[in-house]
C-alpha positions as a printed NumPy array, in Angstrom:
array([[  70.731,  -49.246,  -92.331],
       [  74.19 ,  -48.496,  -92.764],
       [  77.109,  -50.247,  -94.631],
       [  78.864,  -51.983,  -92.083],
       [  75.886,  -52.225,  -89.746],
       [  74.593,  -54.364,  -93.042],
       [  77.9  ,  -56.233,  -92.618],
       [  77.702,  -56.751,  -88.867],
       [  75.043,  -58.21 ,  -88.926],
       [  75.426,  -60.73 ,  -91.88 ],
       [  78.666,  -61.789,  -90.382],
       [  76.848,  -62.867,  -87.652],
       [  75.113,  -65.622,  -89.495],
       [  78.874,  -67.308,  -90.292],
       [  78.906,  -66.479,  -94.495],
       [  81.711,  -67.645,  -96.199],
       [  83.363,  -64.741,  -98.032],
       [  81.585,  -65.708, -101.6  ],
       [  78.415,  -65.561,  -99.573],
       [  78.951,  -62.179,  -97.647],
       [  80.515,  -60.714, -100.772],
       [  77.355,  -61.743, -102.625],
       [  75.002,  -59.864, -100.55 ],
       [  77.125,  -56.568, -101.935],
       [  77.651,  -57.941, -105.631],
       [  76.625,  -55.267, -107.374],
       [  78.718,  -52.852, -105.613],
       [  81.661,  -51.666, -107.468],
       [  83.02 ,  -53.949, -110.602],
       [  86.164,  -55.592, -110.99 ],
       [  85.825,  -57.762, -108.145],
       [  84.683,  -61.676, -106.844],
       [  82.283,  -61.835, -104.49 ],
       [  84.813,  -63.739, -102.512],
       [  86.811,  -60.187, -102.319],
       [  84.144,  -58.578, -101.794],
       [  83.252,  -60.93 ,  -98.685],
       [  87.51 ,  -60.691,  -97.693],
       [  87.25 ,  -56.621,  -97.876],
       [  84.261,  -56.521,  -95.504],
       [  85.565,  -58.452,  -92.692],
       [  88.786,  -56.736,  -92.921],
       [  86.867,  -53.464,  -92.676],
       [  84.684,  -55.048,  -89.835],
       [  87.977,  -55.577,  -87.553],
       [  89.346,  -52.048,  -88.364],
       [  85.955,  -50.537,  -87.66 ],
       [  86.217,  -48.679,  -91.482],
       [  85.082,  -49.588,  -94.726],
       [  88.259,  -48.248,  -97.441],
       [  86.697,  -50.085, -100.096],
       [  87.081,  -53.294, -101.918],
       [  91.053,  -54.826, -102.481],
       [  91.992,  -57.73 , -103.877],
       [  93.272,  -60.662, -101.988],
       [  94.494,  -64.472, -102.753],
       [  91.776,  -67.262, -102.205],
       [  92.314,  -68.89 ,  -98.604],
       [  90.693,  -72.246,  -97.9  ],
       [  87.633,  -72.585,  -96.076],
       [  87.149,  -74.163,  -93.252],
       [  83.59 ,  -74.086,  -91.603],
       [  80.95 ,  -75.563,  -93.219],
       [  78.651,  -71.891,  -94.608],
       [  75.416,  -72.269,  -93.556],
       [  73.873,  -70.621,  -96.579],
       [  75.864,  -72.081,  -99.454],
       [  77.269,  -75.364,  -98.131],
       [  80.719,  -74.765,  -99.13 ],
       [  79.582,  -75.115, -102.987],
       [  82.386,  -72.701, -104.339],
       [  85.392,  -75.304, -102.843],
       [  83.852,  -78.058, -105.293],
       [  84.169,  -76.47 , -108.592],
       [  86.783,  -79.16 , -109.568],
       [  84.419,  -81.892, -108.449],
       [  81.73 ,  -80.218, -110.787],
       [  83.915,  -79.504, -114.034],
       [  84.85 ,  -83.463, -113.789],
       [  80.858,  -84.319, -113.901],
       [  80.815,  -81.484, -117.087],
       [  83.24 ,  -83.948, -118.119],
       [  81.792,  -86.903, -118.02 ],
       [  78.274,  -85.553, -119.013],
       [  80.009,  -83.885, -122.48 ],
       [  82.378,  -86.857, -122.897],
       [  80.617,  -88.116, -126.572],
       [  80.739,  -84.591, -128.239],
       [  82.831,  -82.121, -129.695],
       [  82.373,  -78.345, -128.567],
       [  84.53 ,  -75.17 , -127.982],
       [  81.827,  -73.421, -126.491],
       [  79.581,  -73.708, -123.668],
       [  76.998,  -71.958, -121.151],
       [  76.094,  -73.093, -117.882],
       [  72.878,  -72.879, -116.102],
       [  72.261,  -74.587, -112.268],
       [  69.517,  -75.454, -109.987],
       [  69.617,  -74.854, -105.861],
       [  67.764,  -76.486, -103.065],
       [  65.044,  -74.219, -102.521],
       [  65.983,  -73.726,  -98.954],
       [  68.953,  -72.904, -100.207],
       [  67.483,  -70.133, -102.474],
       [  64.812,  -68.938,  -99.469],
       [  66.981,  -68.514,  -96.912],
       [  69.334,  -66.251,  -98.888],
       [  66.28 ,  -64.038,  -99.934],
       [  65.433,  -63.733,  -96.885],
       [  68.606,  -62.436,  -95.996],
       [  68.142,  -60.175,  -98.704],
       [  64.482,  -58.597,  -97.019],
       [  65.914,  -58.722,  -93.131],
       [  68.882,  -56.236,  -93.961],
       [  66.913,  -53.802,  -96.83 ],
       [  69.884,  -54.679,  -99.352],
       [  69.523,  -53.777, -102.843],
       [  73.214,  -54.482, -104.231],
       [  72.868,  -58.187, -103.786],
       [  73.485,  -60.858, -106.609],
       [  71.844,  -64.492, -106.6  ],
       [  73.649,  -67.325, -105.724],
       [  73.166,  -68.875, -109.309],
       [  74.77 ,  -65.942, -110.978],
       [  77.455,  -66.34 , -109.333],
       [  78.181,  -70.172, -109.244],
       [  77.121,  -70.439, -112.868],
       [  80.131,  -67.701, -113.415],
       [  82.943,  -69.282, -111.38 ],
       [  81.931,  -72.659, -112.442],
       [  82.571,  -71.368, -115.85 ],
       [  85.364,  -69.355, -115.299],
       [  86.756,  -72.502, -113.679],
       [  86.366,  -74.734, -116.868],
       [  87.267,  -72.434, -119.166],
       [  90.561,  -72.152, -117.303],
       [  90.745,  -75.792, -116.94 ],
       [  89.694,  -77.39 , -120.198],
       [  90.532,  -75.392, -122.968],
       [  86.944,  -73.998, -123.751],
       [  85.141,  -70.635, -124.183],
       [  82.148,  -69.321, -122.368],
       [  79.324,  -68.302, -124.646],
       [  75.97 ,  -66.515, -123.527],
       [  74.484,  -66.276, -126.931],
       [  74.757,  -69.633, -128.982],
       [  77.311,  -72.046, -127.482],
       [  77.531,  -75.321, -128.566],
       [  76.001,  -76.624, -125.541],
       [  74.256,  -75.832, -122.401],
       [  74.799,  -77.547, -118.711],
       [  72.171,  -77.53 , -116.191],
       [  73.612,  -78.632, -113.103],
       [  71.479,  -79.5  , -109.82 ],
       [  73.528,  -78.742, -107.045],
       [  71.583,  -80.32 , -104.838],
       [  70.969,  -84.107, -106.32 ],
       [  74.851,  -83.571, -108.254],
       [  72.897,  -84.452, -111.569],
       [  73.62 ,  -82.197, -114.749],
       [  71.596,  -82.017, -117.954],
       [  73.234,  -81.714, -121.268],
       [  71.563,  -79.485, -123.769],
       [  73.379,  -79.701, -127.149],
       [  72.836,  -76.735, -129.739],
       [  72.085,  -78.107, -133.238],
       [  74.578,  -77.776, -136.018],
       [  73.59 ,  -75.692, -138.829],
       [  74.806,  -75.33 , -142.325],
       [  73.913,  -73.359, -145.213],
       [  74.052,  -74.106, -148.442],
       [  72.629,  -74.095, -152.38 ],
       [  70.73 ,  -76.929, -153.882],
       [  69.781,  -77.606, -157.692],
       [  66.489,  -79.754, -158.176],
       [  67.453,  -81.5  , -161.755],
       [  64.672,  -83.972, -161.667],
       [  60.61 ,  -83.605, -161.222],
       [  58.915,  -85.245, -159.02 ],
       [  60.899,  -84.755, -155.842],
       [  59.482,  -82.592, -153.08 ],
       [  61.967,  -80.858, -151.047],
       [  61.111,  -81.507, -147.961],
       [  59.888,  -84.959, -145.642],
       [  56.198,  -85.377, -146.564],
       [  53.817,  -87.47 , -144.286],
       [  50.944,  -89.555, -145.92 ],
       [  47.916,  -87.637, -145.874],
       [  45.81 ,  -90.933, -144.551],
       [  48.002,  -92.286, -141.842],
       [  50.021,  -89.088, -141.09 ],
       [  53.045,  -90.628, -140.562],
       [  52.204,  -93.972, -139.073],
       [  52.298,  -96.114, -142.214],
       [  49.086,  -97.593, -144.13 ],
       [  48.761,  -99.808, -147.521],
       [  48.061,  -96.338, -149.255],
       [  52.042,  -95.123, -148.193],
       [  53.223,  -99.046, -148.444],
       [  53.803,  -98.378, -144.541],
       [  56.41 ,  -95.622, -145.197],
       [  54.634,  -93.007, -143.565],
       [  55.757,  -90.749, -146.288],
       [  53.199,  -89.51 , -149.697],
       [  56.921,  -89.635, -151.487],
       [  59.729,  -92.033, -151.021],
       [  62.541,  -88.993, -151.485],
       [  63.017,  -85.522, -151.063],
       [  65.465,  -82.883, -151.589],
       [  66.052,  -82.836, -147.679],
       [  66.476,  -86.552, -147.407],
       [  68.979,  -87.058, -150.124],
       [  70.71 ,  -84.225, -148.804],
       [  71.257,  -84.906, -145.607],
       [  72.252,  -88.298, -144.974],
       [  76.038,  -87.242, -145.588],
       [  75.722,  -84.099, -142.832],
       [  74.024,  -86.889, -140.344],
       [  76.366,  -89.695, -140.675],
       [  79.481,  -87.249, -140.947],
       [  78.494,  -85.23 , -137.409],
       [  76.296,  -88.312, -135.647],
       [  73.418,  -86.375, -135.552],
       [  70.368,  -87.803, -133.845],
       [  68.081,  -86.041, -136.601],
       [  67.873,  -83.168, -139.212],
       [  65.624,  -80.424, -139.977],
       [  65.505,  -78.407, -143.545],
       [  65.072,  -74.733, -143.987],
       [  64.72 ,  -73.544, -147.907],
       [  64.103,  -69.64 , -148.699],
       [  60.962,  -70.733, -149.718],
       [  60.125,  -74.118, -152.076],
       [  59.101,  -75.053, -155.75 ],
       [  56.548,  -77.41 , -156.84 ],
       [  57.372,  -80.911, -156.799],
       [  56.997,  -81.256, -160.489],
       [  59.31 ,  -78.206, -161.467],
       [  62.665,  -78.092, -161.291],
       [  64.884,  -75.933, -159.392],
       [  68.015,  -74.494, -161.918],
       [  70.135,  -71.75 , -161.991],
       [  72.141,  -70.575, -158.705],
       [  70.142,  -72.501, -156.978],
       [  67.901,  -72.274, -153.548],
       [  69.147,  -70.918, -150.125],
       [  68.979,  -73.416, -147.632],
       [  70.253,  -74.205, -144.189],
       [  70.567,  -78.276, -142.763],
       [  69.88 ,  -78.393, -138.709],
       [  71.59 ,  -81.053, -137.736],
       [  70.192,  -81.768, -133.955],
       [  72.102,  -83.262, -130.818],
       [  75.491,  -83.624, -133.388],
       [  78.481,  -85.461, -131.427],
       [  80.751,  -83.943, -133.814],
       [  80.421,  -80.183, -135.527],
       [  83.725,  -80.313, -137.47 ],
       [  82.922,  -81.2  , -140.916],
       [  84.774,  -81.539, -143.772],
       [  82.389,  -79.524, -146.12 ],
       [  83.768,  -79.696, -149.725],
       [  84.421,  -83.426, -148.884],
       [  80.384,  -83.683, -147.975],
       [  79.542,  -81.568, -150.923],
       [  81.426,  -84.214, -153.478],
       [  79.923,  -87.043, -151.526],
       [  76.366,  -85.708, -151.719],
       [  76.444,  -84.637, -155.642],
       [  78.124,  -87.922, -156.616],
       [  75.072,  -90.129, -154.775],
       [  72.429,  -87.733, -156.391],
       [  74.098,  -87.761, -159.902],
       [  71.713,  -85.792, -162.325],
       [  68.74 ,  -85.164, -159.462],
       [  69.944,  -82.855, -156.908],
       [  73.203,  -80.719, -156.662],
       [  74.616,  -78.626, -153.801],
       [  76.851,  -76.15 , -153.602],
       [  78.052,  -72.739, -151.526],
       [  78.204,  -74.519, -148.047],
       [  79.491,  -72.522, -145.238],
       [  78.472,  -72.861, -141.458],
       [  75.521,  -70.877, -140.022],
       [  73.423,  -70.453, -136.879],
       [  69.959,  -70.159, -135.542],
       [  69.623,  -66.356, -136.825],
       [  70.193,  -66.928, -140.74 ],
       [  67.514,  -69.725, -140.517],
       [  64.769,  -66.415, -139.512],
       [  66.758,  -64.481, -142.326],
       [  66.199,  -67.225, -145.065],
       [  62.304,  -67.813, -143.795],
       [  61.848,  -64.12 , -144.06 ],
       [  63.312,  -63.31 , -146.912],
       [  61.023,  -61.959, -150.147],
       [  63.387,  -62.427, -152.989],
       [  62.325,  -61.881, -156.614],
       [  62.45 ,  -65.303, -158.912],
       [  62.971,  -66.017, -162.736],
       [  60.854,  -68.716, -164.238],
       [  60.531,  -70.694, -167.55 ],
       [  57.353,  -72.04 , -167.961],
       [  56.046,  -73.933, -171.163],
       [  52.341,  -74.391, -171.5  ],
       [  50.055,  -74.699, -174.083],
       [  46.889,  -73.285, -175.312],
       [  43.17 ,  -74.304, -177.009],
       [  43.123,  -72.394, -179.421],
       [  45.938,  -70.022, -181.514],
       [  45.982,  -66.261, -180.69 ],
       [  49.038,  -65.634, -181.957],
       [  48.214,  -62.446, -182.681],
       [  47.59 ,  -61.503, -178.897],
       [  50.85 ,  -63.082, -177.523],
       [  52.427,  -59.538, -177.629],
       [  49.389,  -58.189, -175.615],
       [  50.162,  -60.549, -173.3  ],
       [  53.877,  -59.133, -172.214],
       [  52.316,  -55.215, -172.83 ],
       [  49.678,  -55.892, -169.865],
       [  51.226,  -57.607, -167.544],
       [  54.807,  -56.584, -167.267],
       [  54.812,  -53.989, -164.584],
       [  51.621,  -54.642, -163.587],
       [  50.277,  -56.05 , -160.157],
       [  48.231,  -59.116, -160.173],
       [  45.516,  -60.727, -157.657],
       [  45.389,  -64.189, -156.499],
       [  43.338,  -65.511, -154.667],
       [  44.453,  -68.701, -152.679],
       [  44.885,  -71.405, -155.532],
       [  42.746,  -74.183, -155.772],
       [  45.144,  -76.631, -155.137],
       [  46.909,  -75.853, -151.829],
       [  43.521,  -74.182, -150.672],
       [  43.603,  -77.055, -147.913],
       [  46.603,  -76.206, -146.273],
       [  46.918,  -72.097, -147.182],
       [  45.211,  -69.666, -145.787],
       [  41.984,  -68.071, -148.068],
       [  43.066,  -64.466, -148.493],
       [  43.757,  -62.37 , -151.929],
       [  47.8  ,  -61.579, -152.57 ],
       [  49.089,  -58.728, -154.773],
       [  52.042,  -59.861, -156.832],
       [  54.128,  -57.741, -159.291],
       [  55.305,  -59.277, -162.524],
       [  58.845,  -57.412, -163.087],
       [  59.506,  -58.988, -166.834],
       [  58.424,  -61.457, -169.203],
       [  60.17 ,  -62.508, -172.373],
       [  58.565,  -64.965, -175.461],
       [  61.265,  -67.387, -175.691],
       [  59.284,  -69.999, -177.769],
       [  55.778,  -70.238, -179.658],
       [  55.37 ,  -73.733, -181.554],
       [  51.712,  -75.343, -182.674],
       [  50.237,  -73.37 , -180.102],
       [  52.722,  -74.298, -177.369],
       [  54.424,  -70.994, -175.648],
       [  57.417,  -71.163, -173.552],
       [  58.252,  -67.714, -171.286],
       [  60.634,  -66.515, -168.991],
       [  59.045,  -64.678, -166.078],
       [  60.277,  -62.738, -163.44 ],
       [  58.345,  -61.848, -160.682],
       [  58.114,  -60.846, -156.782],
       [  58.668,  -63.799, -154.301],
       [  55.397,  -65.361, -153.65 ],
       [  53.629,  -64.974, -157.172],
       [  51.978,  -68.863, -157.861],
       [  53.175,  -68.49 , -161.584],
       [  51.404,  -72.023, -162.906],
       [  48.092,  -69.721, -162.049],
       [  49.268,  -66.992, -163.796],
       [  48.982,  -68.93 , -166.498],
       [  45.747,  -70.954, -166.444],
       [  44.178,  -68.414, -164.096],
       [  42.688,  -70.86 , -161.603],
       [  38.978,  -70.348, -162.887],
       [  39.501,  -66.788, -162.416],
       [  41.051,  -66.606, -158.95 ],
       [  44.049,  -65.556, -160.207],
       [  43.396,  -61.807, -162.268],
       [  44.748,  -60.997, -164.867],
       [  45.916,  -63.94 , -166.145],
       [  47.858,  -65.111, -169.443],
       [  44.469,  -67.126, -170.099],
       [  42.45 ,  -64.367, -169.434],
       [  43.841,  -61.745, -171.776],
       [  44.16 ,  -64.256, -174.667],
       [  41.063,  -65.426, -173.932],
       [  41.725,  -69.239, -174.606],
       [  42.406,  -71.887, -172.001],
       [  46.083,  -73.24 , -170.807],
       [  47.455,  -75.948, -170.198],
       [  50.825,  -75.731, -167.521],
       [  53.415,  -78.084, -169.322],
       [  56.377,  -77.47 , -167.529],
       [  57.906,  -74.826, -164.691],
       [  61.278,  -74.6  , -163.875],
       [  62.644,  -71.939, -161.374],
       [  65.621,  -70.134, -163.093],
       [  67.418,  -68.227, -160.505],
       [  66.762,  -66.67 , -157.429],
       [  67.5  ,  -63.36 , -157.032],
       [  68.89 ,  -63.185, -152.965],
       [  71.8  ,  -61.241, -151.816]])
């Protein structure tokens, strides 16, 4: 079927321009549908199709049987964006919609009847003017890849949904006390409900890292929760020194997202005096949270343990075998309930005698991301291989592990 038999015989079903022009969207760029639609009748009363021109809007006055005049109410939807966004702060924004189905059937029908293949869907194009339209209007920019919110607006019940992007923030923390894990911890009994074993907290620890952390962020962008993301975590008993961790805060449904982040930072160090520190902040997104879960970083460690017996003679052996080398470990013992059984090759990169006291031996190991050092030690009844404990041949005792600095770009 030709061009402007195509056109004939859609005109026929009384389109609107945006709604003739759609059934051609994909034909030449630079143009509204609504030209589009104006070129093609033009070109229908001269009997020759010149291509597409642009012309001003005109108003429209019959009722289109296909799209119900939606395209004259973008005004009237922008003021229920509005009202729907009125509580938080954004610059950016995407917009999604939903049609009556008859709405969408009829037009794909339309589609089949005349064999057209340059046609564009009604919701492409009304979630483009009707963003086009606010962006004009109110000051904000369309975003298709993270904008601070999303509307879904049903044109058909005049209802829109509010989706609001989380906040995210990146930043360092110091651990300066033992005992703290760093992230929310349900009891193991009541998993989260509360029991007399938890003292109804829900919670195997009172604090963590992420809690004292993020009560500032919350309070400061009226968050309705958080989530933490670490570049991986220490034991609860070791502290975390140095240049501290990688993390990123996800603040979720914020109302505000301009913080005052060296203002936060003070706030946050000053409650948590001498336990946790933070530092570095910056704002981040969705894609550096992947980053910091993926990333393999090498760590340095000081780690104080002692031993049953006195090989001081050995203790050099110890830094000739395994620096350079590539241990085994098997899943340790003690997370063997919530890690996955399987054997890991680590690489130990250095290892320095900092200390030896009354059979008490303090190091400073480096090693790849991953390596479960407190095993290196003690060996884990042999899981781990080799092990400190093994090649002296004498049992250890872990005393203390604190992670010295992580070595991340």
């Amino acid at each position: 079927m030709e061009l402007m038999e195509q056109v004939e015989l859609a005109s026929k079903k009384g389109l609107c321009p945006h709604c003739l022009g759609r059934l051609f969207g994909r034909m030449e760029h630079g143009f509204t549908n609504y030209e589009r639609g104006i070129s093609l009748l033009k070109a229908l009363e001269n009997g020759k199709f010149k291509g597409f021109d642009h012309h001003q809007e005109v108003p429209v006055k019959d009722p289109c049987p296909l799209c119900k005049n939606v395209f004259s109410e973008l005004e009237r939807f922008s003021l229920m964006l509005d009202d729907c966004a009125s509580k938080f702060e954004f610059t950016s924004f995407h917009i999604g919609s939903r049609f009556d189905p008859a709405i969408i059937e009829k037009e794909e029908s339309i589609w089949s009847e005349l064999g057209l293949k340059d046609y564009e869907p009604i919701k492409v194009e009304f979630n483009r003017e009707l963003g086009k339209h606010f962006e004009e209007t109110r000051g904000k920019v369309v975003d298709l890849e993270l904008p601070d919110i999303i509307f879904l607006v049903d044109t058909f019940y005049d209802h829109v949904e509010l989706e609001v992007r989380p906040l995210y923030i990146y930043g360092r923390y110091r651990k300066l006390e033992r005992g703290i894990p760093q992230t929310k911890w349900p009891c193991r009994e009541c998993l989260g409900k509360g029991c007399e074993r938890c003292n109804n907290t829900g919670k195997m620890y009172q604090e963590s890292v992420e809690e004292l952390v993020a009560v500032e962020f919350l309070k400061a962008a009226d968050g309705k929760g958080e989530k933490f993301h670490g570049m991986g975590r220490e034991d609860i008993d070791a502290l975390m020194l140095g240049n501290g961790r990688p993390f990123i805060l996800e603040i979720t449904r914020p109302k505000k997202r301009k913080l005052d982040l060296p203002a936060l930072e003070k706030a946050t160090n000053r409650n948590n005096k001498g336990r946790v520190e933070i530092e570095e902040l910056r704002p981040s997104d969705k894609r550096e949270v992947v980053d910091i879960k993926n990333a393999k970083s090498d760590k340095s460690y000081r780690v104080s343990f002692e031993m049953d017996a006195d090989p001081k003679e050995k203790l050099i052996k110890v830094t000739e075998v395994l620096v350079g080398s590539t241990i085994h470990q098997r899943t340790p013992a003690r997370v063997s309930h919530r890690r996955a059984e399987k054997v890991r090759k680590r690489r130990i990169k250095a290892m320095e005698i900092l200390k030896y006291e009354n059979r008490t031996v303090t190091l400073e190991v480096t090693a790849e991301s991953g390596t479960y050092i407190k095993e290196l030690i003690h060996g884990d009844e042999g899981r781990t291989d080799p092990s400190i404990s093994s090649i002296l041949g004498v049992g250890c005792k872990v005393l203390s592990l604190d992670v010295l600095e992580i070595h991340d770009n």
